[in-house]
N, CA and C of each residue as an Amber inpcrd file, in Angstrom:
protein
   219
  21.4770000 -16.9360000  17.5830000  20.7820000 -15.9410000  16.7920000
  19.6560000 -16.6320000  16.0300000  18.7630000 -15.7990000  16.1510000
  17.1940000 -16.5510000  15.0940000  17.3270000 -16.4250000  14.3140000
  16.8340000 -16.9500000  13.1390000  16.5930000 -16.8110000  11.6140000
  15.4310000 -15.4000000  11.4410000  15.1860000 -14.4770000  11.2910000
  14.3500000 -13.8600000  10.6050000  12.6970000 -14.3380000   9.8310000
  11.7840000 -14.0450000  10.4600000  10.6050000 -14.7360000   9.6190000
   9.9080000 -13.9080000   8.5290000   9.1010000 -14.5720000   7.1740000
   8.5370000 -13.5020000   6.6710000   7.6490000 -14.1030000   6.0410000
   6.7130000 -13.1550000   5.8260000   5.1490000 -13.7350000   5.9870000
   4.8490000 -13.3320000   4.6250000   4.0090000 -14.6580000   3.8700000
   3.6270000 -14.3980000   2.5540000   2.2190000 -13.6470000   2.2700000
   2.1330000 -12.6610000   1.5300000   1.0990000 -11.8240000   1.4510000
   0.6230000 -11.7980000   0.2890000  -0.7410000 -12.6060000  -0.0360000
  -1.5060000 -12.8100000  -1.3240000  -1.2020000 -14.0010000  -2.0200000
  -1.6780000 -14.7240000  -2.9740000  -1.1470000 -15.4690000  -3.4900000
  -1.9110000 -16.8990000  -2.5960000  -1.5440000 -17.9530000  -3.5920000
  -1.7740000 -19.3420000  -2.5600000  -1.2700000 -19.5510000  -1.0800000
  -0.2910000 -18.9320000  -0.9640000   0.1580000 -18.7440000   0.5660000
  -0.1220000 -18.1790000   1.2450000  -1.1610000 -16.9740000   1.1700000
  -1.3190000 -16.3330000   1.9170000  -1.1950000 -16.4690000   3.3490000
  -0.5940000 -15.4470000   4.0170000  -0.5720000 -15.6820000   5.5170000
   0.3230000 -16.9840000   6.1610000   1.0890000 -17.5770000   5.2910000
   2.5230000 -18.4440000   6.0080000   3.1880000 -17.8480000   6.0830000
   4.1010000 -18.2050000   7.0190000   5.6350000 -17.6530000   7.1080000
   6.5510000 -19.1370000   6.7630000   8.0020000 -18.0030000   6.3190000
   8.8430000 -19.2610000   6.4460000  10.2940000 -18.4950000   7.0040000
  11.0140000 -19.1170000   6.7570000  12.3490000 -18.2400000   7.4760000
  13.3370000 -17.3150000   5.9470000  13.4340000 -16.1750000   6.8210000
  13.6950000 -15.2060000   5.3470000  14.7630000 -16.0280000   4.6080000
  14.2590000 -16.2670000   3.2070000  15.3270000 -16.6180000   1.7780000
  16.7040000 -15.8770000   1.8080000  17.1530000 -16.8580000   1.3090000
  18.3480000 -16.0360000   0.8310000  18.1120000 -15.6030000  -0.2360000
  17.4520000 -16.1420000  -1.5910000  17.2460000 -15.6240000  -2.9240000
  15.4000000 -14.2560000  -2.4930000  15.9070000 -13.5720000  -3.8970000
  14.6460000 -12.4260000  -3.5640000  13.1840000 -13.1070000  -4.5270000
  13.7950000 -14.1690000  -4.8840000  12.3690000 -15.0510000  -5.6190000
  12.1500000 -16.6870000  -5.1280000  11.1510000 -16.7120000  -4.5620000
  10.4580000 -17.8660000  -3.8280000   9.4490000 -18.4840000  -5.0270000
   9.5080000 -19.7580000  -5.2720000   8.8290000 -21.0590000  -5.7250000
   7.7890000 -21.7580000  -5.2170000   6.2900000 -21.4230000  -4.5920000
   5.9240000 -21.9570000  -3.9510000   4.9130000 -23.3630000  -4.6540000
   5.3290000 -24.4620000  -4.7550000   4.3640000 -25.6230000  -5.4970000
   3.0060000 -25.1350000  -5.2560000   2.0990000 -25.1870000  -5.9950000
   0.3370000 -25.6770000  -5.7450000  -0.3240000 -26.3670000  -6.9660000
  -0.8740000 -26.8850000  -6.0280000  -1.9660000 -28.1170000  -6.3840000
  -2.6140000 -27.8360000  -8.4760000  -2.9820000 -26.7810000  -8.1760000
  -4.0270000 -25.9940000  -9.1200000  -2.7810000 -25.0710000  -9.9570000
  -1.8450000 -24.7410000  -9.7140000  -1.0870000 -23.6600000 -10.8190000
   0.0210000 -24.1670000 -10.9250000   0.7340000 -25.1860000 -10.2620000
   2.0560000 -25.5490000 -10.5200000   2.6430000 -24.4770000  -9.8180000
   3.8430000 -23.7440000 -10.1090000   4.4970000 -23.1290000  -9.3460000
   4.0560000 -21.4410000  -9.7120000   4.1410000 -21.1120000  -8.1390000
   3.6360000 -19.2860000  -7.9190000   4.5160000 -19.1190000  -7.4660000
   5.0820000 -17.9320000  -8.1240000   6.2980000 -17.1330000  -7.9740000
   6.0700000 -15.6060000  -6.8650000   6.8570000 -15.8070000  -6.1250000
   6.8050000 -14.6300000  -5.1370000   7.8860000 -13.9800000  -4.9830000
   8.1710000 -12.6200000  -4.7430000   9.2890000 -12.2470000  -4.3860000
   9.4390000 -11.5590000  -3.1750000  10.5890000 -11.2670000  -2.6830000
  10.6510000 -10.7120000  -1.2820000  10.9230000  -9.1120000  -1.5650000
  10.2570000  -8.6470000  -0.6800000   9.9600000  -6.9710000  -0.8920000
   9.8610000  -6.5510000   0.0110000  10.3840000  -5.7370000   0.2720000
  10.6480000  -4.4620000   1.5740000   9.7990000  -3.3260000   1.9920000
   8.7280000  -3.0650000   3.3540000   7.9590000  -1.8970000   3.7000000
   8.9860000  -1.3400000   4.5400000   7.7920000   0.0780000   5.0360000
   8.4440000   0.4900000   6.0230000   7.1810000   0.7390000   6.8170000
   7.5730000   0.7700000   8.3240000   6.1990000   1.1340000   9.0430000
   6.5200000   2.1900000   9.4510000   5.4140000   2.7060000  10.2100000
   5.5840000   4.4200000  10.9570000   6.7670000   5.2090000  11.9220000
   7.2440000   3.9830000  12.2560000   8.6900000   4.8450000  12.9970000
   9.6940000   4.3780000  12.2550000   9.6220000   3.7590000  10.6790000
  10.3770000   3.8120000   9.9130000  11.7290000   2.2450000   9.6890000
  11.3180000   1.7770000  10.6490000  11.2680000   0.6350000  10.8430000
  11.2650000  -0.4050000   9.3080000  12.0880000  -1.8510000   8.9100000
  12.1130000  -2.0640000   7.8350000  11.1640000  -3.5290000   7.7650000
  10.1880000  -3.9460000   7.0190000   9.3680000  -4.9010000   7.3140000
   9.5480000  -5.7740000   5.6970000   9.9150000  -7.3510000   5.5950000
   9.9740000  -7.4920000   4.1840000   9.2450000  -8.9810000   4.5240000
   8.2370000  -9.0330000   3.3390000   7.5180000  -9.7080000   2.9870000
   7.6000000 -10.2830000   2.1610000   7.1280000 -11.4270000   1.2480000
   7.1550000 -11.9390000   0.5260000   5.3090000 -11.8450000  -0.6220000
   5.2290000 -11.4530000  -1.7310000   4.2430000 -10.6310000  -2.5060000
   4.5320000 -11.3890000  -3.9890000   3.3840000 -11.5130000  -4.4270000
   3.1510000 -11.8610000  -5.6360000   4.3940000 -11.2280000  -6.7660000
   4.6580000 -12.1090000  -7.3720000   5.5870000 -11.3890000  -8.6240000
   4.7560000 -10.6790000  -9.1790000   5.1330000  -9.5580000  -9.5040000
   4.9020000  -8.3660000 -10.7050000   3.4350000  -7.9370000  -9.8780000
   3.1690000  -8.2370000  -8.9420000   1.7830000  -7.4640000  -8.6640000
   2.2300000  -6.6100000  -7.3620000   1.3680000  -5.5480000  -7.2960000
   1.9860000  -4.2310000  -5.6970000   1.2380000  -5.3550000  -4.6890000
   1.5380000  -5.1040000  -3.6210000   1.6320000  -5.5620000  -2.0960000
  -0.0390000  -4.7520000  -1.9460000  -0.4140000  -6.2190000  -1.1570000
  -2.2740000  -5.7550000  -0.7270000  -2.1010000  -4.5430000  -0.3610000
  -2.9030000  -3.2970000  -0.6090000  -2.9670000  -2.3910000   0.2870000
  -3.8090000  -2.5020000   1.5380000  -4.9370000  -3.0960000   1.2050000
  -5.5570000  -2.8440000   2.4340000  -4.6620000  -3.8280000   3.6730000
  -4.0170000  -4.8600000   3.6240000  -2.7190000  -5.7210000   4.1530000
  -2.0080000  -4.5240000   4.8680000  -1.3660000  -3.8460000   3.6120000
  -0.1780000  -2.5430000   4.3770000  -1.1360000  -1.7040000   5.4550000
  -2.2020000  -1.2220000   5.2440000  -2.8290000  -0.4370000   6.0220000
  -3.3330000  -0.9200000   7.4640000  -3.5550000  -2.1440000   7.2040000
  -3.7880000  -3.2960000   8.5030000  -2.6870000  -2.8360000   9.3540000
  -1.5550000  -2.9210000   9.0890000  -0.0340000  -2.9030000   9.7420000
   0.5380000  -1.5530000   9.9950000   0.0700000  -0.8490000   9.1750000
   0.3720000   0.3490000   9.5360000   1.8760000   0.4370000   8.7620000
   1.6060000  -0.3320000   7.2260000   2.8930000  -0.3270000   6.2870000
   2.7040000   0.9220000   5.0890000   3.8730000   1.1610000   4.7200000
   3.8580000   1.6920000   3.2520000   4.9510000   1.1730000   2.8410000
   4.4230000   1.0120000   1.2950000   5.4350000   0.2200000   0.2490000
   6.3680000   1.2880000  -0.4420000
């Protein structure tokens, strides 16, 4: 069985993946801020389907990102 991947959206990471956390808050080191906090958060796409990402703490999920994908938060 695979691990699950999930892709970081906004933030210094933008656009990595890593293999889905077990915790719903991710630590990511950088250079320039010390540590950026992300959490893992759940869409849904058009046939309802469950998509979870990883998104800036306390900020909503890119929209124009969700709309790319054909997500809602």
């Amino acid at each position: 069985m695979t691990q699950a991947r999930v892709e970081f959206v906004g933030g210094p990471a933008h656009g990595a993946t890593i293999d889905r956390p077990r915790k719903a808050t991710v630590n990511v080191p950088t250079p320039s801020l010390g540590q950026f906090t992300y959490t893992l958060r759940r869409c849904r796409g058009a046939g309802g389907d469950l998509v979870e990402v990883l998104a800036p703490a306390g900020r909503d999920i890119d929209r124009a990102w969700l709309a790319a994908r054909g997500l809602r938060n």
